[in-house]
C-alpha positions in Angstrom: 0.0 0.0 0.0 2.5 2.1 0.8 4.4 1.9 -2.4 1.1 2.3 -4.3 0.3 5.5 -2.8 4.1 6.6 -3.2 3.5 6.4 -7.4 0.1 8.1 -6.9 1.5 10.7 -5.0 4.4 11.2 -7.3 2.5 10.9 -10.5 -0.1 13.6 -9.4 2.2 16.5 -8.1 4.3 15.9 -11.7 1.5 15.9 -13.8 -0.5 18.8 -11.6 2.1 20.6 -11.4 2.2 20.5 -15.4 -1.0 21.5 -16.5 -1.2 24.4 -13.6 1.9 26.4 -15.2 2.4 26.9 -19.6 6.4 27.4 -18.7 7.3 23.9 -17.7 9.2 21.1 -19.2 8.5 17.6 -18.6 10.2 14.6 -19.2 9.2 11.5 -18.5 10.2 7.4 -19.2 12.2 4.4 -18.5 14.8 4.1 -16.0 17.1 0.7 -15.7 19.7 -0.1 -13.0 21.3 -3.1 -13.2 22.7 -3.6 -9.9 25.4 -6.0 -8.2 24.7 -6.3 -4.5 28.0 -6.6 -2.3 27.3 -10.8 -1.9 24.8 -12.0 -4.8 23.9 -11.9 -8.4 23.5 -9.1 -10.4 20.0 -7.4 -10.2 17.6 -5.6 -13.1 15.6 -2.9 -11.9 14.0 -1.2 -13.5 10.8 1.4 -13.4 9.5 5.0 -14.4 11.3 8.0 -14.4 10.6 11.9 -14.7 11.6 14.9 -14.3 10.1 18.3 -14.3 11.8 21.5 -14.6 10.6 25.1 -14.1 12.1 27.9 -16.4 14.8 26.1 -16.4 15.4 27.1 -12.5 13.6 24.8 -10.5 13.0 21.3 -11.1 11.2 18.1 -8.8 12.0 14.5 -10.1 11.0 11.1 -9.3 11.6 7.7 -10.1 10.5 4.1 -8.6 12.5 1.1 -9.3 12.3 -2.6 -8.9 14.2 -5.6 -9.4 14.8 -9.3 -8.0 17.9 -11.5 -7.2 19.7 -14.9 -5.7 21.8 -15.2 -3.3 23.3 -17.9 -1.6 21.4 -18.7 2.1 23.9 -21.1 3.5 26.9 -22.1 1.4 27.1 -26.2 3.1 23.8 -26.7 1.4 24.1 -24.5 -1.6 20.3 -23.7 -0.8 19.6 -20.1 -3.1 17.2 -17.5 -1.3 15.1 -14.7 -3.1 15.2 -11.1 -3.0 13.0 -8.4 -3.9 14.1 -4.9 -4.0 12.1 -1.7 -4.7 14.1 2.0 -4.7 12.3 4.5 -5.1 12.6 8.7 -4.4 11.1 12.4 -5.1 13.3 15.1 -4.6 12.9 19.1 -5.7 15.4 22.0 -5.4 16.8 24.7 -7.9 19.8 24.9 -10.2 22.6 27.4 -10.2 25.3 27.8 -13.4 25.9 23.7 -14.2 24.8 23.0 -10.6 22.1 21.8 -8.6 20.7 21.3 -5.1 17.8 19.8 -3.4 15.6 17.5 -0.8 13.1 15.2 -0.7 12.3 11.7 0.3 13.4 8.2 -0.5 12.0 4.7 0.2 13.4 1.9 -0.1 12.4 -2.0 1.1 14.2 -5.3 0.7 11.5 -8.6 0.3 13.5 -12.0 1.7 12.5 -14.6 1.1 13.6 -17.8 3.0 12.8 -21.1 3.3 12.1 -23.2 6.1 10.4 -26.7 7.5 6.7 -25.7 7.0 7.2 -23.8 3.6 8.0 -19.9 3.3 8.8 -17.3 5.2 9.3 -13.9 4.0 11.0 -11.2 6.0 10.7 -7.1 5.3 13.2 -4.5 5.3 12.2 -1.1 5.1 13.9 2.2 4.9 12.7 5.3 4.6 13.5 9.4 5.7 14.9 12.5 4.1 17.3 13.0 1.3 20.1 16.3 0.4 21.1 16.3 -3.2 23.7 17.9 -5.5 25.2 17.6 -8.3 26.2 19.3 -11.7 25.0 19.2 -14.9 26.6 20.2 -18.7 26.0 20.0 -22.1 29.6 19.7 -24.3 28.1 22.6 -26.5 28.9 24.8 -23.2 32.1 26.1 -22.4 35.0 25.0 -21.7 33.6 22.3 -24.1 32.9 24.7 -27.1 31.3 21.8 -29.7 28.8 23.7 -30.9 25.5 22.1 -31.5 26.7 18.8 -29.6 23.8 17.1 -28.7 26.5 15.1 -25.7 27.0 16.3 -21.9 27.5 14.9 -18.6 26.4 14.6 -15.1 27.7 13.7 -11.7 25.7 13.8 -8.6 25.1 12.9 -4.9 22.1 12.0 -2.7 22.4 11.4 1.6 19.3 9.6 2.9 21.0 10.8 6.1 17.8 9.6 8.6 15.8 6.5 8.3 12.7 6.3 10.6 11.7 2.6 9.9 15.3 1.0 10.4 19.1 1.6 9.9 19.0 2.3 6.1 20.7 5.2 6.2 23.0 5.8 2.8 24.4 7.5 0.3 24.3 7.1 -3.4 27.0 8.4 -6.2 25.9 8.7 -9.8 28.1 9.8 -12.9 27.5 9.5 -16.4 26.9 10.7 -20.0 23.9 12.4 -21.7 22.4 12.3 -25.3 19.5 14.5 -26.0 18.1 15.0 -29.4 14.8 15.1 -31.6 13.0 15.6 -27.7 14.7 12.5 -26.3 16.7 12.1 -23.5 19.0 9.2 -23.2 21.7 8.8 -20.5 24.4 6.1 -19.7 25.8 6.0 -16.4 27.1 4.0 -12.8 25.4 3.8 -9.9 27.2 3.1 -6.2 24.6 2.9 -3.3 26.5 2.4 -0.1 23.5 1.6 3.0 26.1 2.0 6.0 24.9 -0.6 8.0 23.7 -3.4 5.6 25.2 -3.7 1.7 26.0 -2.0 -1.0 24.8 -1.9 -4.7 26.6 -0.6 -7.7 26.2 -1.4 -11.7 25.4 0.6 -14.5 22.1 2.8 -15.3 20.3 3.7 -18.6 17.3 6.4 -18.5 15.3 7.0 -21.5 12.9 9.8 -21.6 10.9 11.8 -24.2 9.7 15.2 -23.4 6.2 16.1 -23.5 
């Protein structure tokens, strides 16, 4: 329920947001992260994605993410356990130059599922709390870059979920990568590394595609 109302909640300030103001840019898509936990397989999530900017001063985004993977319960037995993982955050702030700051909220839980003598048993790990962001943002048309017209850029950016109110999930997350944007779609290629300081940590490439309405 909670992760229902989190995608309600998300879709309806982006899209309200849009029709109440003619000066806004929207974007919105596909967002993929395939991610290696510290002590398991590799992991596909994968979910929507947007992004809306205000006169180019202000923006809000959002994205929710999902993906499953195996890892190995107890290594004498070779007996394989499931796990769910959904990601998923809405921050807002402004941009300055090729720089940007904000806040908002991330949630995050891990589904694990285990086996034992009278079938199933599936344990829950949520996370949850406030989020400061930065990061910086250019296109290679810009200077020092000077190719004109490029339809390239870059980006590099950090997030602190730096309180959890559900349990110690408390982390940070460092993204960097390259942009294409042409023909009003956005395509980006980049690597995630999501360190939770008390539990594991994820890393692995992301791809975002996004066409702007």
């Amino acid at each position: 329920m909670k992760r229902i109302l989190f995608i309600v909640c998300c879709a309806a300030m982006l899209t309200g947001a849009h029709r109440v103001q003619a000066d806004l840019y929207f974007d919105g898509g596909l967002k993929l992260w395939y991610a290696e936990p510290k002590l398991a397989e590799r992991a596909m999530m994968f979910g929507p994605s947007a992004v809306l900017s205000v006169q180019e001063d202000f923006w809000l985004r959002a994205f929710y993410l999902y993906g499953q993977y195996d890892y190995v319960q107890r290594p004498d037995t070779r007996q394989v356990g499931s796990v769910g993982v959904y990601d998923a955050e809405l921050v807002g702030g402004l941009n300055w130059d090729i720089f940007h700051f904000g806040v908002g909220l991330r949630w995050a839980t891990v589904l694990r599922e285990e086996r034992v003598e009278d079938g199933r048993l599936i344990r829950n790990r949520a996370s949850g709390g406030p989020v400061l962001a930065a990061g910086v943002a250019q296109s290679l048309a810009e200077w020092p870059w000077g190719f004109t017209g490029s339809p390239w850029g870059w980006y590099a950016g950090l997030s602190w979920m730096f309180y959890d109110i559900d349990d110690d999930g408390e982390h940070i997350n460092v993204d960097v990568g390259i942009t294409h944007v042409s023909h009003g779609l956005y395509k980006s290629i980049g690597y995630r590394y999501k360190n939770v300081f008390d539990h594991e940590r994820m890393e692995g490439f992301t791809i975002t595609f996004m066409l702007e309405f």
